[in-house]
N, C-alpha and C positions, 0 to 999 in steps of 0.2 A: 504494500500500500504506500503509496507518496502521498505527500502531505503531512499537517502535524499530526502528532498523536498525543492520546491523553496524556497527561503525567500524573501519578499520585505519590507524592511527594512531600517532605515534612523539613521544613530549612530554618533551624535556631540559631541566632548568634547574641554575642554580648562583646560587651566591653567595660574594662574595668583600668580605672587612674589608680596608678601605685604609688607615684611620686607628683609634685607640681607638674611638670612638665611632660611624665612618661606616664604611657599608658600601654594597657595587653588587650587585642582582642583574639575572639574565635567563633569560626560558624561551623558549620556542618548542616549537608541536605544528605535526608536518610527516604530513599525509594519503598516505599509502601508495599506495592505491587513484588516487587522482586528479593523483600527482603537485605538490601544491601544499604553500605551507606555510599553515595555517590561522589559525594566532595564534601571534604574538610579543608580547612584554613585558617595560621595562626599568626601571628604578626605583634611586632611591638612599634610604637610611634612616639617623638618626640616633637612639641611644639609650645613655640615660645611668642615672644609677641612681632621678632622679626625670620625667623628661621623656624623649620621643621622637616621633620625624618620621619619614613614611610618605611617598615621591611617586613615582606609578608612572604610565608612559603606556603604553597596548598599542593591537594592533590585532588584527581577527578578522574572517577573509575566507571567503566562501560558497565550499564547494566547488565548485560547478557554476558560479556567475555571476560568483563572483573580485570582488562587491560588497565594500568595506573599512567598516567603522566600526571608528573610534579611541576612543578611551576615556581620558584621563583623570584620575587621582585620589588622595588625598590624604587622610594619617590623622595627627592628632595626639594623642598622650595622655599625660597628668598622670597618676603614681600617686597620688596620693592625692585627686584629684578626678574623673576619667574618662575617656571618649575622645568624639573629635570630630573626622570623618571628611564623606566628599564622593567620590563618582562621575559622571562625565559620560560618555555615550557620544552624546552629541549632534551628530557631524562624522560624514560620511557619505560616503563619494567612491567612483568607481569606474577 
């Protein structure tokens, strides 16, 4: 069949400040239907009133084949100059 198909799916996340400036988050979506969890994602960030730090690594698994690619990545930005960022999903395992 082409086209979307349904999804039954369930995606929690949080975040929590540990220090003034730094904080931890994490999500996760868990596939109803197939009993797996699809993707996870954990990441710490720092931000200040002129600078801040983005790094996060997640992973995202095929329903049916439980294939894994990882991910990753990385944001930094200046307020008054801009932002400058980076993604890799280049690692692959199963």
């Amino acid at each position: 069949m082409y086209g979307p198909e349904d999804r039954h799916e369930v995606t929690v996340g949080g975040t929590a400040r540990m220090l003034e400036y730094w904080s931890v988050f994490a999500s996760g979506t868990y596939d109803l239907q197939f009993g797996v969890l699809t993707s996870d994602a954990v990441g710490f960030s720092y931000s200040d009133e002129c600078f801040s730090y983005t790094m996060t690594y997640g992973e995202i698994r095929n329903s049916t084949t439980l294939e894994v690619t990882q991910t990753v990545g990385f944001n930094i930005s200046f307020r008054t100059i801009g932002d400058f960022g980076s993604n890799s999903s280049t690692f692959a395992s199963q």
